[in-house]
C-alpha positions as CSV (number, residue, x, y, z in Angstrom):
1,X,13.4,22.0,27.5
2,X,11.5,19.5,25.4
3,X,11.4,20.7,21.5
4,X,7.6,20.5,20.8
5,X,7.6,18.4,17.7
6,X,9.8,15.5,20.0
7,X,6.8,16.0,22.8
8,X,4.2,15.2,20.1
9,X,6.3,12.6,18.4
10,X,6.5,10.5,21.6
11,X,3.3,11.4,22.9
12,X,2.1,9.6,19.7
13,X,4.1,6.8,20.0
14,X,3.2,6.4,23.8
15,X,-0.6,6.5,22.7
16,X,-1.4,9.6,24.3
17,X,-2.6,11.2,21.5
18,X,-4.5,8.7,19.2
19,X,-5.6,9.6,15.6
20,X,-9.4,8.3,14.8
21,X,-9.8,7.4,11.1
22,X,-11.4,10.4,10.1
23,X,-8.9,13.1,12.1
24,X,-5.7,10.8,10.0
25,X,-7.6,11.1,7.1
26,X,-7.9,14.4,7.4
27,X,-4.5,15.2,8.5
28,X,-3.1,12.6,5.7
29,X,-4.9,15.1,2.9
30,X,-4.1,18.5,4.6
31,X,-0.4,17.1,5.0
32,X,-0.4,16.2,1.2
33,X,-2.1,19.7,0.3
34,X,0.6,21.7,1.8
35,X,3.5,19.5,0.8
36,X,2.3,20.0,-2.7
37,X,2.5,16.2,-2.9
38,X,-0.7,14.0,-4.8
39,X,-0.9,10.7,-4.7
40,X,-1.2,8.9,-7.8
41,X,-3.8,6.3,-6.6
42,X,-4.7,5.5,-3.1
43,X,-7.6,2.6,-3.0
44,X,-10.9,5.0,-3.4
45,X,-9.1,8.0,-4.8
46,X,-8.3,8.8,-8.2
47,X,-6.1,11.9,-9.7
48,X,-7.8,13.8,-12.4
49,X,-7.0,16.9,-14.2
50,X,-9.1,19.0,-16.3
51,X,-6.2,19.8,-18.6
52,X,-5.0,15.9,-18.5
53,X,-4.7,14.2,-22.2
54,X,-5.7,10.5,-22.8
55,X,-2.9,8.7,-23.5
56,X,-4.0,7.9,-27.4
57,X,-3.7,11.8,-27.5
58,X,0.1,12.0,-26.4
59,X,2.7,12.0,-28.2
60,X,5.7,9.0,-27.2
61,X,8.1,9.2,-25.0
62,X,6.3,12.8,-23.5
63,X,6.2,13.5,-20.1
64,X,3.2,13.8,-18.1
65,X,4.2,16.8,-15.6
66,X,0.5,18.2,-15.2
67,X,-1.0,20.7,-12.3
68,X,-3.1,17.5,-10.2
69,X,-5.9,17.7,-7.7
70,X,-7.0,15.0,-5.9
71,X,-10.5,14.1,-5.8
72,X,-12.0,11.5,-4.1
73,X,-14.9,9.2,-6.0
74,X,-15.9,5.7,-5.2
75,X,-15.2,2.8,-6.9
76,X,-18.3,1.6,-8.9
77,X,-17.3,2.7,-11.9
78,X,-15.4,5.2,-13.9
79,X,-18.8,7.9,-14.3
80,X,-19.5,7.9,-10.7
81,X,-19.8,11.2,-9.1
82,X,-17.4,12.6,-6.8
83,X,-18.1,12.5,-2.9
84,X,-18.9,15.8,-1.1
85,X,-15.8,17.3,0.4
86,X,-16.9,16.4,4.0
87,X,-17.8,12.5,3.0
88,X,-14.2,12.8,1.5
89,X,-12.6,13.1,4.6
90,X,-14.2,9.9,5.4
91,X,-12.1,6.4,4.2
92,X,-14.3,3.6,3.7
93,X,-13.4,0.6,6.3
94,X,-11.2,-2.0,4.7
95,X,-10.0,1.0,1.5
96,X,-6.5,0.8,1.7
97,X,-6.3,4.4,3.5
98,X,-7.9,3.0,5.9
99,X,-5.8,-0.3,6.7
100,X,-2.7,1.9,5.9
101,X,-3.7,4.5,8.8
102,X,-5.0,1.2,10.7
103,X,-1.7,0.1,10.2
104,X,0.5,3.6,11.7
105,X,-2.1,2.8,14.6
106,X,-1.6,-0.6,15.4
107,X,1.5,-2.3,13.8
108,X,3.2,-4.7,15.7
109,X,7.0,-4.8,16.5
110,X,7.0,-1.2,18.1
111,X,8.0,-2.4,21.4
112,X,11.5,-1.1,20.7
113,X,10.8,2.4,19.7
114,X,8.0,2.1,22.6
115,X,10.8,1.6,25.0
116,X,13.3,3.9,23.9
117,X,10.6,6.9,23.9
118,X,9.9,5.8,27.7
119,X,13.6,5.8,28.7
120,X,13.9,9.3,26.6
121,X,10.7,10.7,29.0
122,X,12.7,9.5,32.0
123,X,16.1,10.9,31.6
124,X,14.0,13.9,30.8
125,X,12.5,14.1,33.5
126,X,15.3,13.5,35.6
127,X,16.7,16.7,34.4
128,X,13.9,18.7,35.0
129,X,13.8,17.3,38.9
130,X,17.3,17.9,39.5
131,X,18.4,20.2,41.8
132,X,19.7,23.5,40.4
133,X,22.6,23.9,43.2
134,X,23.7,20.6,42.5
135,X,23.4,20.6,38.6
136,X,25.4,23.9,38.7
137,X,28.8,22.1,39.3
138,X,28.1,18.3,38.0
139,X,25.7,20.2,35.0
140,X,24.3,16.5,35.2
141,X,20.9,17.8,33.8
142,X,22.9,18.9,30.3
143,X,23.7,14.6,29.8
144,X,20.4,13.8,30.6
145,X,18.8,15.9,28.1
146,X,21.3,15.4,25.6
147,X,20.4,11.2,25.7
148,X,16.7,12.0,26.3
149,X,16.6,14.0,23.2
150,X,18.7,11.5,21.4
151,X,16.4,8.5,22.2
152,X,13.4,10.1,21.4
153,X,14.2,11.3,18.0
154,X,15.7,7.5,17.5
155,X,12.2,6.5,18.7
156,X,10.7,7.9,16.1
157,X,12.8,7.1,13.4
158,X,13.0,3.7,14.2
159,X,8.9,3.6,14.4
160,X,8.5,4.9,11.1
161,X,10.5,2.9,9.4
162,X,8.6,-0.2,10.9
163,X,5.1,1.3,10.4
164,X,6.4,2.1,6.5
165,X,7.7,-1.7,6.1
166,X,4.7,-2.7,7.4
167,X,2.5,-0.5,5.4
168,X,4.7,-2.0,2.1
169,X,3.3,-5.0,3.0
170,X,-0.3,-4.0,3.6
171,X,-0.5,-2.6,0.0
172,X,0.8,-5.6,-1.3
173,X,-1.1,-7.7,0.5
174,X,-4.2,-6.3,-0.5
175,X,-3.9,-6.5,-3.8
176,X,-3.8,-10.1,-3.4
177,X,-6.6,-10.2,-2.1
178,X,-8.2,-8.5,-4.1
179,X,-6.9,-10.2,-7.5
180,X,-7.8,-13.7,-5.2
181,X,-11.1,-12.7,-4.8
182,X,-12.0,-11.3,-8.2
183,X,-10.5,-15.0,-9.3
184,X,-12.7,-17.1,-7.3
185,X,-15.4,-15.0,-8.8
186,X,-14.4,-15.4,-12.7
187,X,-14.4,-19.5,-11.4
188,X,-17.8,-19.1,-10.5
189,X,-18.9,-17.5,-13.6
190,X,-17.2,-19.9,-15.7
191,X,-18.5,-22.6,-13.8
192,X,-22.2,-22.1,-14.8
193,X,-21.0,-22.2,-17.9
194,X,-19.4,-25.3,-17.8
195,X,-22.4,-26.9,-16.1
196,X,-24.3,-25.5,-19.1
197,X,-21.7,-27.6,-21.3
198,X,-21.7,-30.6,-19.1
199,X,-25.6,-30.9,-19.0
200,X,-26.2,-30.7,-23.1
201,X,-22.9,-33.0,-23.4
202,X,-24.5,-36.0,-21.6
203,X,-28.1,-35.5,-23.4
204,X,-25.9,-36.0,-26.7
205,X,-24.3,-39.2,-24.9
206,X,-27.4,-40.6,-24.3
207,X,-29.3,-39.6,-27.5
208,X,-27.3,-40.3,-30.2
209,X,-23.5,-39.8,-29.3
210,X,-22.4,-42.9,-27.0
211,X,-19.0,-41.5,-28.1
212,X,-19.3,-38.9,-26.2
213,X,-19.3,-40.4,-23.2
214,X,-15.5,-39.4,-22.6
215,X,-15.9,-35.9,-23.4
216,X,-18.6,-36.0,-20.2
217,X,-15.7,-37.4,-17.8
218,X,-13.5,-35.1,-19.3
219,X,-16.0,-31.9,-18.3
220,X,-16.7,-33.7,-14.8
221,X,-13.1,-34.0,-14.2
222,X,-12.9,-30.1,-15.0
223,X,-15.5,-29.2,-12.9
224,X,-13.8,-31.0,-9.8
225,X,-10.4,-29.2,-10.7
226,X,-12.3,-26.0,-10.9
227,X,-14.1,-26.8,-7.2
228,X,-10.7,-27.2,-5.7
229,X,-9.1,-23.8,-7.5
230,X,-11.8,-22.0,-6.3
231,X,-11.2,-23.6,-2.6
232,X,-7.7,-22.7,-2.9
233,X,-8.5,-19.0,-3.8
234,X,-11.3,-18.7,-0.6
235,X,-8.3,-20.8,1.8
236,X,-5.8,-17.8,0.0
237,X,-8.1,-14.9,0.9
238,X,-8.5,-16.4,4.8
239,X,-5.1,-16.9,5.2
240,X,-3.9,-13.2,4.0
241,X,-6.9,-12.0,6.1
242,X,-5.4,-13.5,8.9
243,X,-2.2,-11.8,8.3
244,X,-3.7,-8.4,6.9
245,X,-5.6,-8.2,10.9
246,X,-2.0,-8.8,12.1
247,X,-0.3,-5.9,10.6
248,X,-3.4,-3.4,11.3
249,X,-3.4,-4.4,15.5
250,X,-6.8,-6.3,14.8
251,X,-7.7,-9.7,16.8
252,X,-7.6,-12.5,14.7
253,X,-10.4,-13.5,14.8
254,X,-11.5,-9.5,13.6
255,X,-14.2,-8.3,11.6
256,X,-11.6,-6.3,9.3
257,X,-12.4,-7.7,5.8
258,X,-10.8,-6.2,2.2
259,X,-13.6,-4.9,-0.4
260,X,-15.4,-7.2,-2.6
261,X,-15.8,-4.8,-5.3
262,X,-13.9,-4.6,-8.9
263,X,-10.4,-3.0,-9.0
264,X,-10.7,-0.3,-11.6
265,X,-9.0,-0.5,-14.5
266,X,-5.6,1.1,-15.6
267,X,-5.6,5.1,-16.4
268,X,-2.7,7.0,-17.3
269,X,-4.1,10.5,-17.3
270,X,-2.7,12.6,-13.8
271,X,0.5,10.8,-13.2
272,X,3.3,12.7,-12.1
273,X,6.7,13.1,-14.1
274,X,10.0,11.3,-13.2
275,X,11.1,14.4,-12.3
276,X,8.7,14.9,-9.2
277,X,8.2,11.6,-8.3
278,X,11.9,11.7,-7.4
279,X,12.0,14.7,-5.7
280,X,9.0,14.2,-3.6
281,X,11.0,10.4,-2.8
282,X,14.0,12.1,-2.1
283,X,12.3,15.1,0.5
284,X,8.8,13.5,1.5
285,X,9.4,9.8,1.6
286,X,8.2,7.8,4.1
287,X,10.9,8.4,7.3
288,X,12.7,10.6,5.7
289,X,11.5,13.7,8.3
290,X,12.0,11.8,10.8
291,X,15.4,10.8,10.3
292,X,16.4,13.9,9.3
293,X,15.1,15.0,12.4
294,X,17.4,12.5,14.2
295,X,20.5,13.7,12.5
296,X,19.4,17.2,13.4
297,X,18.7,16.3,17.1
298,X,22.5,14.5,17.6
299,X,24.0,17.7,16.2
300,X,22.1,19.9,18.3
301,X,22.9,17.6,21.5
302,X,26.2,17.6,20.1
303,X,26.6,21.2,20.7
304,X,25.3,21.6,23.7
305,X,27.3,19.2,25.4
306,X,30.3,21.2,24.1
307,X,28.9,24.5,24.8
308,X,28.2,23.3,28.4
309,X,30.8,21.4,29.6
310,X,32.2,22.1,32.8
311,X,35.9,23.1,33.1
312,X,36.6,19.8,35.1
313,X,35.4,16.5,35.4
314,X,34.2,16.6,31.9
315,X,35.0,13.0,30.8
316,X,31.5,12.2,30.8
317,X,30.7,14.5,28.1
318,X,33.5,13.6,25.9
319,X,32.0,10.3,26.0
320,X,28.6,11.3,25.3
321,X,29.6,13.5,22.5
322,X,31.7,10.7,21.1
323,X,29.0,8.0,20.9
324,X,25.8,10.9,19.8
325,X,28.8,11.4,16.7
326,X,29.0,7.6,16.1
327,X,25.1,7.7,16.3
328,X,24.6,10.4,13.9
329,X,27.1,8.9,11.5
330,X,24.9,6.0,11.7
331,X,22.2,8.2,11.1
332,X,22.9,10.3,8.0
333,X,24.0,6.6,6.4
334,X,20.5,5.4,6.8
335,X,19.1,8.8,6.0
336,X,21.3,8.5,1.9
337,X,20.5,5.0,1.9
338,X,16.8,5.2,2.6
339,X,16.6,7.9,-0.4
340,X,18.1,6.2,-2.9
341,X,16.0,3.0,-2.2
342,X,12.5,5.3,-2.2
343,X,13.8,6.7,-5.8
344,X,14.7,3.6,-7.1
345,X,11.0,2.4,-6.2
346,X,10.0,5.3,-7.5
347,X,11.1,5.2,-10.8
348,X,10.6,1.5,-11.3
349,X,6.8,2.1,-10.3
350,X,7.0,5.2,-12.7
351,X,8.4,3.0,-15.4
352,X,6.3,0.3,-15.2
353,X,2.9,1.9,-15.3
354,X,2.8,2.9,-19.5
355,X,3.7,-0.8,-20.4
356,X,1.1,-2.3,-17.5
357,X,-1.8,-0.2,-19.2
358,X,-1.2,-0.9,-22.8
359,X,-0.7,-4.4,-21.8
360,X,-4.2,-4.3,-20.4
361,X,-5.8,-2.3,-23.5
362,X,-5.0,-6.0,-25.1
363,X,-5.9,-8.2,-22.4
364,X,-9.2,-6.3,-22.8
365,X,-9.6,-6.6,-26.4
366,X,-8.5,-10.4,-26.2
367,X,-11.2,-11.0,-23.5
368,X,-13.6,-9.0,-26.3
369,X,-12.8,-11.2,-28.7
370,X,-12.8,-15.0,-26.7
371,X,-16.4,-13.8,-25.6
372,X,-17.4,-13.1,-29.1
373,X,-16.3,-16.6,-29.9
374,X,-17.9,-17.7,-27.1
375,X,-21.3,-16.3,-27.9
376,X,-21.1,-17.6,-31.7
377,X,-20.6,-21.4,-30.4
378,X,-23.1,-20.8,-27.8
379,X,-25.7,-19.7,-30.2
380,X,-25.3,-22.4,-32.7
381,X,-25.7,-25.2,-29.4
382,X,-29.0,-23.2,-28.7
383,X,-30.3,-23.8,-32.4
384,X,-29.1,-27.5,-32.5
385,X,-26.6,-27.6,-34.8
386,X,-24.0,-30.1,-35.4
387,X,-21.3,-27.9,-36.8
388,X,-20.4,-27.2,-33.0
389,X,-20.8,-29.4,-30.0
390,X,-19.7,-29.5,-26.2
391,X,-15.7,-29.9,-27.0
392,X,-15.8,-26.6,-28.9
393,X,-18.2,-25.1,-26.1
394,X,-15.1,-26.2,-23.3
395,X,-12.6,-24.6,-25.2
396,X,-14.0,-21.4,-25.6
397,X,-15.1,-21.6,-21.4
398,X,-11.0,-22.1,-21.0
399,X,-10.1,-19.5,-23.8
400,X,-12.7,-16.9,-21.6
401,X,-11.3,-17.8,-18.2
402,X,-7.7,-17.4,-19.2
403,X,-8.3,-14.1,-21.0
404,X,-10.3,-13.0,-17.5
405,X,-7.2,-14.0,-15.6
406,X,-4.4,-12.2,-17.7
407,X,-6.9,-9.0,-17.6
408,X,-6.6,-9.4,-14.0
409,X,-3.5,-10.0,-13.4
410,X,-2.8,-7.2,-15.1
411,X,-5.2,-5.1,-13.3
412,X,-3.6,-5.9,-10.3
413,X,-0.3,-5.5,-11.2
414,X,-0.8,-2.1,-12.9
415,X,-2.5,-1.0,-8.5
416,X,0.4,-2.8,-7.3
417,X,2.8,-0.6,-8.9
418,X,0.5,2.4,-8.0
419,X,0.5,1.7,-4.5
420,X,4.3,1.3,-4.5
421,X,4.8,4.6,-6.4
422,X,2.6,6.4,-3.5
423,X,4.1,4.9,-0.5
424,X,7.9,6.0,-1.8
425,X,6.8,10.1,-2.6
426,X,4.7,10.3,0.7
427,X,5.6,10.7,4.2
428,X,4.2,7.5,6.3
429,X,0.5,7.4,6.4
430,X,-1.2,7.7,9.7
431,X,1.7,9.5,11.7
């Protein structure tokens, strides 16, 4: 008899039983809620805790190990309020829920797990066809369920572990995009600024200054390397587009686009502790059930072909029992090696949270400070005087636009690591 949770395993794999965005997302939080598993930071959602200390209020080297709900809010800025619990449910198209349960849906290079679920659905139903006079001396029907079992829990290991590479990838390609599109908008900003510098540059030139002449190819020359960064960035964003419709099952040629909006910046308040975050890795980790499923289901077969074997002509089971103990060997090998790479991720993400936000506090304060600078020389250009002229205006333009890009890189670094942490303490997203 088919176990029900192999039935609705390969019944989902099959694509008999498809998940709209809204029933994953709500099956995605429900599964969380009973696990006792948050995540940290999932695109649109946010952790917060009415007991949770800033991190200016902690003391070093403390733990945060604090009692976490998850609320969803959206992303327009840190006083936004939260979303009704119904609207919750609901993941914006292109948040990285969504691609991620986009992804469970649609990911190529299932054909393989696809196949083995059929052949576990035919032997199957082989057995259940078979003849029970003939069965009784052959017992033909115990092999066939044994290997049907077998290949479907295989089916679905093997199918998570692709949807959760994949999903890897998703999350890190996102960010990308993101970060790529955020930079092709700090080049447009600074580029109005530079036209600014360019324009009161050549009225000097032609004034009074003929020396400056240079400094006005010098700014035309940055302006055309700034044209073809910012083309590079829009070609960067296509291209991962391209690649990011691949991964989720979309066409090509899709209408799946990532959000245009600012990444938020770093907060340390809701984390979990080391201590959870490698326990949840170790028990809830993406494909961990499912393998341990597998390794359950080859003992299980195991036993039954030794319960059932027939007192002669019982080679074939012997050989059957010989390769499902190879095959579970196999199995529990993946299953130890698979754990100690999600709590290795784990950790690392864990670990490299604290020095991405402080690292941030001072990209912000050095962005404060370049503006300042910036808005001193920019007022003295205003008021005509000749203590401060175009090259000191294009020096504080670059001094802005690097500080921008360090505070984003570090923005996007501080989700990346995020992102990583909640893909290795959660079960696969979208299955």
């Amino acid at each position: 008899m088919l176990r029900p949770v192999h039935r609705a395993t390969a019944l989902a794999l099959l694509g008999a039983a498809p998940l709209t965005s809204i029933v994953a997302s709500m099956a995605i939080s429900a599964g969380l809620a009973h696990a006792g598993q948050v995540s940290p930071l999932p695109g649109s959602w946010r952790l917060q805790s009415p007991l949770a200390q800033s991190l200016d209020q902690l003391v070093v080297g403390d733990l945060l190990d604090l009692n976490l709900v998850c609320l969803p809010i959206s992303v327009v800025g840190d006083n936004s309020t939260p979303l009704p619990v119904a609207e919750a449910a609901m993941v914006p198209a292109g948040d990285i829920e969504d691609l991620w349960a986009r992804t469970a849906r649609g990911t190529p290079g299932l054909a393989v797990s696809n196949g083995l679920a059929n052949e576990g659905y035919s032997r199957l139903q082989q057995a259940g066809s078979m003849h029970s006079t003939r069965d009784r001396f052959t017992r033909e029907s115990v092999l066939l369920r044994a290997t049907g079992e077998a290949l479907l829990a295989q089916s679905s290991a093997e199918a998570a572990a692709e949807v959760a590479k994949a999903q890897r990838e998703v999350a890190e390609l996102w960010a990308e995009l993101r970060s790529a599109q955020e930079g092709a908008a700090i080049l447009e900003f600074s580029n109005k600024k530079l036209e600014d510098a360019l324009k009161y540059a050549r009225d000097l030139a032609m004034e009074r200054k003929p020396e400056l002449r240079a400094l006005v190819e010098g700014l035309e020359g940055e302006r055309a390397a700034r044209r073809m960064k910012k083309l590079e960035l829009e070609r960067k964003v296509d291209q991962g587009l391209v690649r990011l419709r691949h991964l989720c099952g979309e066409p090509v040629e899709g209408n799946l686009q990532v959000p245009g909006d600012r990444l938020e910046d770093p907060q340390m308040g809701g984390l979990p502790s080391l201590e959870d975050s490698l326990e949840a890795a170790s028990s809830r980790g993406p494909a961990i059930a499912e393998l341990d499923n597998l390794v359950g289901t080859l003992e299980g077969q195991m036993c039954a072909l030794r319960q059932n074997k027939p007192s002669m002509g019982g080679r074939d089971f012997d050989k059957l029992r010989l390769e499902l103990s190879q095959q579970l060997e196999v199995a529990a090998g993946k299953r130890r090696e698979l754990e100690a790479v999600l709590r290795q991720a784990a950790a690392e993400s864990l670990a490299a949270l604290r020095p991405l936000y402080e690292q941030h506090r001072h990209a912000k304060d050095a962005l404060s400070q370049a503006q300042a600078s910036a808005d001193v020389i920019e007022k003295f250009i205003k008021e005509r005087r000749p203590e401060l002229g175009p090259t000191e205006q294009l020096a504080a333009l670059k001094a802005i636009e690097l500080a921008r890009q360090e505070e984003l890189k570090l923005r996007v670094a501080y989700r990346q690591a995020l992102l990583k942490l909640d893909l290795a303490t959660r079960p696969v997203v979208g299955r």
